[in-house]
TIVO-686235 format. One record per residue (C-alpha): residue number from 0; residue in three letters; y, z, x. Coordinates in nm, 2 decimals. Layout:
BEGIN
@n=NUM	res=ALA	yy=Y	zz=Z	xx=X $
...
END
This chain:
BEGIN
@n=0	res=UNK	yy=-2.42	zz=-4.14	xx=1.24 $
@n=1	res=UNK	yy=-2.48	zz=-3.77	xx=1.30 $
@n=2	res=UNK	yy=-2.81	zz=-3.58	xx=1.28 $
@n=3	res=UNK	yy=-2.63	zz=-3.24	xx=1.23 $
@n=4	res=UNK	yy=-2.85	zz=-3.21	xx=0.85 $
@n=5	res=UNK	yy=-3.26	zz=-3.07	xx=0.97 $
@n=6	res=UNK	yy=-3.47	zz=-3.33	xx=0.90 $
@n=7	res=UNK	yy=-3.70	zz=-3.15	xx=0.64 $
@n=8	res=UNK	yy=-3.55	zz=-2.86	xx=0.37 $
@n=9	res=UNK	yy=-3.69	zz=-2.68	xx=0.06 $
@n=10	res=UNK	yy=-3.52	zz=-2.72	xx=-0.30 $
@n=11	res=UNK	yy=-3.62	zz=-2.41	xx=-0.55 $
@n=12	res=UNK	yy=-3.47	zz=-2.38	xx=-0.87 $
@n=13	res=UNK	yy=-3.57	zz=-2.53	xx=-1.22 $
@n=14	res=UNK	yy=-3.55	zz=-2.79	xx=-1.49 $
@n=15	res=UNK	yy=-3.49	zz=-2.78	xx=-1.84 $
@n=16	res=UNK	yy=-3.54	zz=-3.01	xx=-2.09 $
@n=17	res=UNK	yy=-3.39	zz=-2.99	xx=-2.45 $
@n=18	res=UNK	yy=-3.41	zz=-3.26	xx=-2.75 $
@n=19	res=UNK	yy=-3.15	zz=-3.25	xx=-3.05 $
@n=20	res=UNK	yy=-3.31	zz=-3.46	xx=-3.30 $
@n=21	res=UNK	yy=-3.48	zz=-3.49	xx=-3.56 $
@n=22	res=UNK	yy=-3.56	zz=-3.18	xx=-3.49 $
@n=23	res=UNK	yy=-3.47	zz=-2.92	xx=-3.13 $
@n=24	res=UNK	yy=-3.70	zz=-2.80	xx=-2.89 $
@n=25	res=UNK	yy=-3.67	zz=-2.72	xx=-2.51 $
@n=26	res=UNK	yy=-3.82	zz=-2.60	xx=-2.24 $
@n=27	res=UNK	yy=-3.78	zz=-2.53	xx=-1.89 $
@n=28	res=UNK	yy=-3.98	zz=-2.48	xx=-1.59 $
@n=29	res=UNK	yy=-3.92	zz=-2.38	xx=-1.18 $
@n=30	res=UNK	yy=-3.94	zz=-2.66	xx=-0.92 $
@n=31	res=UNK	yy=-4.01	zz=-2.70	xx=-0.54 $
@n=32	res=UNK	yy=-3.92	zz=-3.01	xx=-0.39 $
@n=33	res=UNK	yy=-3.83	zz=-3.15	xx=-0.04 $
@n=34	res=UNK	yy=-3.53	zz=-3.31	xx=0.07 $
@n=35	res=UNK	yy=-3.59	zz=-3.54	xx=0.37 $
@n=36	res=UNK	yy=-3.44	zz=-3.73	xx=0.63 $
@n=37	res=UNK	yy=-3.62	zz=-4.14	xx=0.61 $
@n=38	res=UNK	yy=-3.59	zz=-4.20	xx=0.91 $
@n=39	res=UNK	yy=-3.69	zz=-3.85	xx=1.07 $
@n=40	res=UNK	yy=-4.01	zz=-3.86	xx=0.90 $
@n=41	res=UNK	yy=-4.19	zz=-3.75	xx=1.26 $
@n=42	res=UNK	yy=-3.96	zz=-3.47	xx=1.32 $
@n=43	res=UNK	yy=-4.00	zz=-3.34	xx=0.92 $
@n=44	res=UNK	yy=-4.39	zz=-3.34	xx=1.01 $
@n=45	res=UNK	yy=-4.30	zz=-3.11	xx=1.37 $
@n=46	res=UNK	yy=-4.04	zz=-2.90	xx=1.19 $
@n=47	res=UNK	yy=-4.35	zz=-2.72	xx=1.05 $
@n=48	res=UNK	yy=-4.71	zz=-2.64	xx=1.03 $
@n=49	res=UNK	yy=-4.74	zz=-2.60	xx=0.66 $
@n=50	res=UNK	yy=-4.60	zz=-2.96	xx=0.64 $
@n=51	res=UNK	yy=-4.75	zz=-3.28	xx=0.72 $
@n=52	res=UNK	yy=-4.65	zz=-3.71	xx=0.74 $
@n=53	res=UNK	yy=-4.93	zz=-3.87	xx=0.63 $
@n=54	res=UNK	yy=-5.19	zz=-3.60	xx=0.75 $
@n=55	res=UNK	yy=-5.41	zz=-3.30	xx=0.60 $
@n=56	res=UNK	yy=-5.15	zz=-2.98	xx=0.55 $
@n=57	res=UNK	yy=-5.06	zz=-2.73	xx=0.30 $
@n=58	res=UNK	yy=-4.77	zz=-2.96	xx=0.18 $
@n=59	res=UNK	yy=-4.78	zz=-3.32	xx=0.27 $
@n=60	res=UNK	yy=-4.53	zz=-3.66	xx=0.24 $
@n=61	res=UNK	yy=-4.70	zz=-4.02	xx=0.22 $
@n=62	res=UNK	yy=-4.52	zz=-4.33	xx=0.24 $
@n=63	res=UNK	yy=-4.73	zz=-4.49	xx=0.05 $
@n=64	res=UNK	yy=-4.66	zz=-4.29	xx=-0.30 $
@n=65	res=UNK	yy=-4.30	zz=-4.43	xx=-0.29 $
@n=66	res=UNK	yy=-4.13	zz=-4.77	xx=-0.19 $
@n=67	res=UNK	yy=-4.33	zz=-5.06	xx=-0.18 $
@n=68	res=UNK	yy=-4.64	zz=-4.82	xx=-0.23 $
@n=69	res=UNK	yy=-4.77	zz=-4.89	xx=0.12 $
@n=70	res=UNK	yy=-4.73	zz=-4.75	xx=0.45 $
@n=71	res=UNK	yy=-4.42	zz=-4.90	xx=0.57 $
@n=72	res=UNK	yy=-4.08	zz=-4.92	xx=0.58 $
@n=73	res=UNK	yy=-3.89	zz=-4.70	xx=0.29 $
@n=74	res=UNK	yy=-3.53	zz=-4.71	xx=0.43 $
@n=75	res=UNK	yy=-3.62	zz=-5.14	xx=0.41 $
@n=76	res=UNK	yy=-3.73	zz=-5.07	xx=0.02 $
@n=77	res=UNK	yy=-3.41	zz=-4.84	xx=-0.05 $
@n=78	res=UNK	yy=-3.17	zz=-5.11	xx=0.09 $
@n=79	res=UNK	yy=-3.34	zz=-5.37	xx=-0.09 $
@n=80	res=UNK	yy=-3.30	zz=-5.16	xx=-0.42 $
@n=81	res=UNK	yy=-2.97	zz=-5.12	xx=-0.34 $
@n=82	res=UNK	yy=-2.88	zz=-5.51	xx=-0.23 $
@n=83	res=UNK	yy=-3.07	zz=-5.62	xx=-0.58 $
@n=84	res=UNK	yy=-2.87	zz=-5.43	xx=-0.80 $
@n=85	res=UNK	yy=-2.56	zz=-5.60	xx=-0.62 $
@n=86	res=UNK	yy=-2.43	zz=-5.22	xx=-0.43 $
@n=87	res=UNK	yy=-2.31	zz=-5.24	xx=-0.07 $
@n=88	res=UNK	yy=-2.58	zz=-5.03	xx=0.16 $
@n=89	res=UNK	yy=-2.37	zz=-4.75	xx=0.37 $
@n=90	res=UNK	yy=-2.42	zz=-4.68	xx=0.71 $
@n=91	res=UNK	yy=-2.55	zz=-4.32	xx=0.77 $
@n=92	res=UNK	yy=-2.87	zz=-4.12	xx=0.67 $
@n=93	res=UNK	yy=-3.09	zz=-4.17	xx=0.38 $
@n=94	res=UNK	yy=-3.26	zz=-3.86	xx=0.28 $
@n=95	res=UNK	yy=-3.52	zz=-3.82	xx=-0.04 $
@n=96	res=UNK	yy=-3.56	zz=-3.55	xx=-0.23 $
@n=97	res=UNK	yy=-3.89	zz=-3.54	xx=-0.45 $
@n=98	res=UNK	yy=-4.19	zz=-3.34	xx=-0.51 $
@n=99	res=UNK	yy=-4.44	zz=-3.30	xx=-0.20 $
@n=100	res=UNK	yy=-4.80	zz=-3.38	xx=-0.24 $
@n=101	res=UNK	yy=-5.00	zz=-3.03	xx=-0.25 $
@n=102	res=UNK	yy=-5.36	zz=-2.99	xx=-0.29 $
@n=103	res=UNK	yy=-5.45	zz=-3.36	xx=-0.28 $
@n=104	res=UNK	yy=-5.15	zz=-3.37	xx=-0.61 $
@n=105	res=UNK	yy=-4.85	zz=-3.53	xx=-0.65 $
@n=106	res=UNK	yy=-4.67	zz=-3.65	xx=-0.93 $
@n=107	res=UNK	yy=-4.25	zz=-3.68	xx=-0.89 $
@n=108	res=UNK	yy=-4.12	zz=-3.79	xx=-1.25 $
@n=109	res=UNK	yy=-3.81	zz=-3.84	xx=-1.09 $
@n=110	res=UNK	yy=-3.71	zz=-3.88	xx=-0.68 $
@n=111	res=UNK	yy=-3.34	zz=-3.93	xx=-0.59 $
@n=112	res=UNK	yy=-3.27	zz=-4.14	xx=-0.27 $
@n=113	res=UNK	yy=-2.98	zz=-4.05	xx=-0.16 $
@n=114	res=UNK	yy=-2.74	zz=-4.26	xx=0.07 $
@n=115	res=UNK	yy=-2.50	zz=-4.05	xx=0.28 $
@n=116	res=UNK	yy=-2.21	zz=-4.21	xx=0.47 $
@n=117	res=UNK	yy=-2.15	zz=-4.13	xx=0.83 $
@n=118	res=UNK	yy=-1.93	zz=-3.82	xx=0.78 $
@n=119	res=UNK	yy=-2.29	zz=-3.69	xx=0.58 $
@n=120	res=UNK	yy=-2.11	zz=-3.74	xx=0.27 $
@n=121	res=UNK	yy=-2.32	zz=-3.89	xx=-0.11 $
@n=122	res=UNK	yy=-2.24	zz=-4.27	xx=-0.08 $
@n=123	res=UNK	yy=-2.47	zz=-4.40	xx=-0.29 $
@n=124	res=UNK	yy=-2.83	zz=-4.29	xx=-0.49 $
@n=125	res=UNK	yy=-3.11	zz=-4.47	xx=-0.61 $
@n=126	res=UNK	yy=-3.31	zz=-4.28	xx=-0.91 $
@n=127	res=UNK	yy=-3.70	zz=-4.33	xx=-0.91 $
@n=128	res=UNK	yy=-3.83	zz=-4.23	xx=-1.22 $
@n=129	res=UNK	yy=-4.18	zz=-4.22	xx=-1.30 $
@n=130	res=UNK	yy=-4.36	zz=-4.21	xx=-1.64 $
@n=131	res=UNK	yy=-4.75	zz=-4.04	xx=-1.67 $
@n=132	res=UNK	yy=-4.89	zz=-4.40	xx=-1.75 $
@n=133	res=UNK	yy=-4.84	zz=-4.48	xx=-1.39 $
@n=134	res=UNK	yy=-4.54	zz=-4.68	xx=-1.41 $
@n=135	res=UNK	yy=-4.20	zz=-4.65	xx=-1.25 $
@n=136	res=UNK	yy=-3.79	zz=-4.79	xx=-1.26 $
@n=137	res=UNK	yy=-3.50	zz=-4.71	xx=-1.04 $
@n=138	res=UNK	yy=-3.15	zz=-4.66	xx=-1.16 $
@n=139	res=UNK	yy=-2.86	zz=-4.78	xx=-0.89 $
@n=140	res=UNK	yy=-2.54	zz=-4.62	xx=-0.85 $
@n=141	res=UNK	yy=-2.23	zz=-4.57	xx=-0.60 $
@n=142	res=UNK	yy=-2.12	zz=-4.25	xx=-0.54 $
@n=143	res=UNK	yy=-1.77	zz=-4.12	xx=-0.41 $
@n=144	res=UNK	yy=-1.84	zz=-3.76	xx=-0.26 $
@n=145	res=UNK	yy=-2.04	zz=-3.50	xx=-0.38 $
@n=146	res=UNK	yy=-1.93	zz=-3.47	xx=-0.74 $
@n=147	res=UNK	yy=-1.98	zz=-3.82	xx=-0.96 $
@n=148	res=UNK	yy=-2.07	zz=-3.91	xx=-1.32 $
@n=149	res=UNK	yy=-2.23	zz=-4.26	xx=-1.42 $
@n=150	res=UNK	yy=-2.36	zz=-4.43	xx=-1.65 $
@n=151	res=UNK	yy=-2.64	zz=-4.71	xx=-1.72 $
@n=152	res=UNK	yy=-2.82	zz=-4.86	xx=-1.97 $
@n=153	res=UNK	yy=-3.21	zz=-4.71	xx=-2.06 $
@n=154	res=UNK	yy=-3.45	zz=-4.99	xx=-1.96 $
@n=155	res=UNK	yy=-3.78	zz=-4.77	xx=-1.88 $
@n=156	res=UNK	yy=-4.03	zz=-4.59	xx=-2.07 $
@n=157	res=UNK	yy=-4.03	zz=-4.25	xx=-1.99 $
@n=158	res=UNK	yy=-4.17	zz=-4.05	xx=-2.31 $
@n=159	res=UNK	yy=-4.36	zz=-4.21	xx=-2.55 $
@n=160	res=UNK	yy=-4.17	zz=-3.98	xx=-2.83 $
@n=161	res=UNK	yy=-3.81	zz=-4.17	xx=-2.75 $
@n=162	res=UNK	yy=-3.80	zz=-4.56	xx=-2.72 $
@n=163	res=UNK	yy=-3.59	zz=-4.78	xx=-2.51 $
@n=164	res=UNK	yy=-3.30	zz=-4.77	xx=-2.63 $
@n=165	res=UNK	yy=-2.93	zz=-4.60	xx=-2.59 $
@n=166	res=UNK	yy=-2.80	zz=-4.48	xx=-2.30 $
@n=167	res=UNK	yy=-2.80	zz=-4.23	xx=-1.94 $
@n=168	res=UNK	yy=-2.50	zz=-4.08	xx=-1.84 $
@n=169	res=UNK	yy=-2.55	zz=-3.87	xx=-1.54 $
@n=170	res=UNK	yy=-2.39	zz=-3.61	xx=-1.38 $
@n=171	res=UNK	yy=-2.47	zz=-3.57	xx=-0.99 $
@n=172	res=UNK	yy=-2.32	zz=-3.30	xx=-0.73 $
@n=173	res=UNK	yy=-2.56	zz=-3.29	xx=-0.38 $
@n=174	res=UNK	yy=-2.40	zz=-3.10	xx=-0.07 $
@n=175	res=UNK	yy=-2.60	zz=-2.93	xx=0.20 $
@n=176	res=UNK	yy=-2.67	zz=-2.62	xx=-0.03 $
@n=177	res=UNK	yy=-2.76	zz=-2.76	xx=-0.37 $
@n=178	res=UNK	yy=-2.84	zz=-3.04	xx=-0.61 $
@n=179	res=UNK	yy=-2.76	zz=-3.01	xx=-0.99 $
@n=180	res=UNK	yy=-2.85	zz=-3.34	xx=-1.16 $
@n=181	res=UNK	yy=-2.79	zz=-3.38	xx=-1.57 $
@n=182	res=UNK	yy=-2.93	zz=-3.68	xx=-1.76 $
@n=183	res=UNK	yy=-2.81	zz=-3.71	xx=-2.07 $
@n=184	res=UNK	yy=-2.97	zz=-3.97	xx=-2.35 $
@n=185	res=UNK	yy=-2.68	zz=-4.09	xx=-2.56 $
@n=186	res=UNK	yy=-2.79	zz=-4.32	xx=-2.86 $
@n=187	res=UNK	yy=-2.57	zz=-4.46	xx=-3.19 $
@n=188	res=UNK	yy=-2.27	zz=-4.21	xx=-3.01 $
@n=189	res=UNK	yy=-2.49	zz=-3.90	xx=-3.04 $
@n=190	res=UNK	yy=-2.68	zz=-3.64	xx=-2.70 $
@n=191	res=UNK	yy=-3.09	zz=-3.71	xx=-2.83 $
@n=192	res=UNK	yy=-3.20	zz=-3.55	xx=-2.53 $
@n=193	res=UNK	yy=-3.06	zz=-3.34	xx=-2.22 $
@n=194	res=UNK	yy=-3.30	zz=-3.31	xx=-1.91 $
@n=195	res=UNK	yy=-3.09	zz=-3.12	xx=-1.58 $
@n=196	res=UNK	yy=-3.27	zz=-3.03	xx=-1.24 $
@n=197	res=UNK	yy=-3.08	zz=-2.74	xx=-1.04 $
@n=198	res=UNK	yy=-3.16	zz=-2.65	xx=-0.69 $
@n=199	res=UNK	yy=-3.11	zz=-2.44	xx=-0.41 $
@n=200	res=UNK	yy=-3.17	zz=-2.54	xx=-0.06 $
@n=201	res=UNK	yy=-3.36	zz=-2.34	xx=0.18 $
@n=202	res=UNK	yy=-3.49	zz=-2.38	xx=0.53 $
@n=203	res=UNK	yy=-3.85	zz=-2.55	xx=0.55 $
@n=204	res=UNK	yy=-4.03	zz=-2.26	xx=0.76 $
@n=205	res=UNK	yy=-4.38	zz=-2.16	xx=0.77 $
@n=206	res=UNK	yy=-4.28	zz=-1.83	xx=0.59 $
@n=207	res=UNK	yy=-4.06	zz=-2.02	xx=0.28 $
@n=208	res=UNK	yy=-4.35	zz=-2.28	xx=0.22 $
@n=209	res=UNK	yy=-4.61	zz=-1.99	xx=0.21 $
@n=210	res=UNK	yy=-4.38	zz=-1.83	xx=-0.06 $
@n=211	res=UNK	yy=-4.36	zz=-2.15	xx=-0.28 $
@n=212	res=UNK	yy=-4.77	zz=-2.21	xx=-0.23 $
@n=213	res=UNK	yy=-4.80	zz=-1.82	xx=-0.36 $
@n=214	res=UNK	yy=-4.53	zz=-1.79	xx=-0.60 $
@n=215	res=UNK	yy=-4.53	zz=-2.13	xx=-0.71 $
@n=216	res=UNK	yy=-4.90	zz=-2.20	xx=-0.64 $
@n=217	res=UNK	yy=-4.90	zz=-2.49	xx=-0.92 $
@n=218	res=UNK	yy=-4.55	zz=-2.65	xx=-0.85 $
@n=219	res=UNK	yy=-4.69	zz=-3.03	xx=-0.86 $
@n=220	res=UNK	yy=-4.92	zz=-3.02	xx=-1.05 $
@n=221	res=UNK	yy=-4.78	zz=-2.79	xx=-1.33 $
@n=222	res=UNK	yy=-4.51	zz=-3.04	xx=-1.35 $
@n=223	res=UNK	yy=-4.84	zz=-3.29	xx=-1.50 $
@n=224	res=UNK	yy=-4.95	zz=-3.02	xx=-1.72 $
@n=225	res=UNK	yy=-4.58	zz=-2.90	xx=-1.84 $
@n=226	res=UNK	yy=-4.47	zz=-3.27	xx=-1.96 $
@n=227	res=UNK	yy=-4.86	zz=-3.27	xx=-2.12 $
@n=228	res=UNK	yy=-4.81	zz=-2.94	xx=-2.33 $
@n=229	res=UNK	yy=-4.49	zz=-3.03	xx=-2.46 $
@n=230	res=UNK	yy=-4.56	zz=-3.39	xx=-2.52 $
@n=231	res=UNK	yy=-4.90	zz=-3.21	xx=-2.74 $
@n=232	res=UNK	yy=-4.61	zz=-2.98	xx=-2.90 $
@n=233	res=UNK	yy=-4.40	zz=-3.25	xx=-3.00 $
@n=234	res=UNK	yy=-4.66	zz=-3.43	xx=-3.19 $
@n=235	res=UNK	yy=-4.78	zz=-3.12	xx=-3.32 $
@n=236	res=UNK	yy=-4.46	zz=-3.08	xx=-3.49 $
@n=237	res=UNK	yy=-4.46	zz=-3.44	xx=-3.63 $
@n=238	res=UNK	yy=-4.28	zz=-3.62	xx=-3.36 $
@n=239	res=UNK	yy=-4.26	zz=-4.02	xx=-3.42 $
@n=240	res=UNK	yy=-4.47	zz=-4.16	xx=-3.14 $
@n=241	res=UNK	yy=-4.34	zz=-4.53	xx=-2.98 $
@n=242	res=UNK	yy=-4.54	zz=-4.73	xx=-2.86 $
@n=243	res=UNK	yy=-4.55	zz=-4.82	xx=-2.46 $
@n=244	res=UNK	yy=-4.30	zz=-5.15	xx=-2.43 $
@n=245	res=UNK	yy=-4.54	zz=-5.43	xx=-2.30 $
@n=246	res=UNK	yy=-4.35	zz=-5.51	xx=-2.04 $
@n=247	res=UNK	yy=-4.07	zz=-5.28	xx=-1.85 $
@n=248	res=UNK	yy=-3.72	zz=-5.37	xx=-1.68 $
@n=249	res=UNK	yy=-3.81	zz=-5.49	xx=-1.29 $
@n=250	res=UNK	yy=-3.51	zz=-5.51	xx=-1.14 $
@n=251	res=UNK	yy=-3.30	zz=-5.16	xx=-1.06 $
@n=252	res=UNK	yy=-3.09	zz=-5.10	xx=-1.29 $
@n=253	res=UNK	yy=-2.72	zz=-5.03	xx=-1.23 $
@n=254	res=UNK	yy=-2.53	zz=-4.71	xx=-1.32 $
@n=255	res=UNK	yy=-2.11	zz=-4.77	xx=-1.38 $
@n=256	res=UNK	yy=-1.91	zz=-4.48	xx=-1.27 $
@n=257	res=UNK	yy=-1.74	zz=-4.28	xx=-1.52 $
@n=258	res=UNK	yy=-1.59	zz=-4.04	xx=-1.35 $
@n=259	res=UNK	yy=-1.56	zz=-3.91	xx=-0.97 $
@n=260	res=UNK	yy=-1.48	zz=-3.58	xx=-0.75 $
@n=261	res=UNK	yy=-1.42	zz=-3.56	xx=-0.42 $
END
């Protein structure tokens, strides 16, 4: 396995979110979000200042918001993800991109875990998704270079105005440079809702995380707030509201491949 790939980068760009029925709305927001190396997590912390593992810094990571929610080992919780929704685990880095904690906030509605094989090419991906009632599922899939479409069944409760049913088909490209992700919510043969994330990576220096803390100075928690205001717009416009499911899906759940691109 190589370590050519910096253990910590920046991902700028934005997410939109659009909903066909029964009636359309969108919206669409800018994101910061780091992309880094599991097993690097000491390096990430030296790469900068501005950053820190599990200490007081301008933009933090803590093992403890993802994995087994303690301080311990995430590559060991990835594999196990992995093993339990019956994938094989490759052999090179894992690297996670999500949102970093800033001023005491985090909240990532949705992390990608991304398995690379030794030549640093997408091998497999493990979704986290994340709802605002505390709650959280990961979607499984294998991945065949940097393009790949899949598909899996919903089993989580994401937005209390869409219930559990129908299905994801997502669209994945992740290289070096960027990440474009689209989820798309297919139910009785017909898109209900489109949600895409598209980034650009940049280096994680002092002077590019001082941008995103002035330009972006509410980038984790406006996330919070943005899903709020749209959720309050929704009903507002007479939105059926579905009850939280008592009980969600444990076990990941595994995305099929549809379609692949080297």
């Amino acid at each position: 396995m190589t370590n050519a790939s910096p253990p910590l980068r920046l991902h700028l760009g934005h997410t939109t979110h659009r909903r066909f029925t029964p009636f359309t709305s969108s919206f669409r927001y800018r994101v910061a979000m780091i992309d880094l190396d599991i097993d690097r997590l000491e390096a990430c912390a030296q790469q900068t200042r501005l950053f820190g593992v599990e200490r007081s810094a301008l933009f933090t990571f803590d093992r403890k918001d993802h994995g087994a929610l303690e301080r311990t080992s995430l590559r060991r919780w990835a594999e196990a993800e992995l093993e339990a929704a019956n994938l094989e685990v490759p052999r090179g880095m894992l690297r996670l991109i999500t949102f970093p904690r800033h001023i005491f906030y985090k909240f990532a509605p949705i992390s990608l875990w991304l398995f690379l094989d030794t030549d640093e090419r997408p091998a497999a991906i493990l979704y986290e998704v994340r709802n605002t009632f505390g709650e959280r599922h990961t979607y499984a899939a294998a991945l065949d270079g940097q393009w790949s479409r899949h598909e899996a069944p919903k089993r989580f409760h994401v937005s209390p105005f869409f219930d559990v049913s129908g299905q994801y088909q997502f669209s994945l490209q992740y290289n070096s440079d960027a990440l474009q992700l689209g989820v798309t919510t297919i139910k009785d043969g017909k898109p209900v809702h489109m949600a895409s994330l598209s980034t650009v990576s940049q280096s994680a220096t002092d002077a590019n995380l001082l941008s995103v803390a002035f330009k972006l100075p509410l980038s984790t928690i406006g996330v919070t707030l943005g899903i709020h205001w749209e959720a309050l717009k929704l009903w507002a416009k007479g939105a059926r509201y579905h009850r939280r499911p008592s009980e969600d899906a444990k076990e990941p759940t595994l995305a099929v491949t549809t379609g692949r691109q080297s």
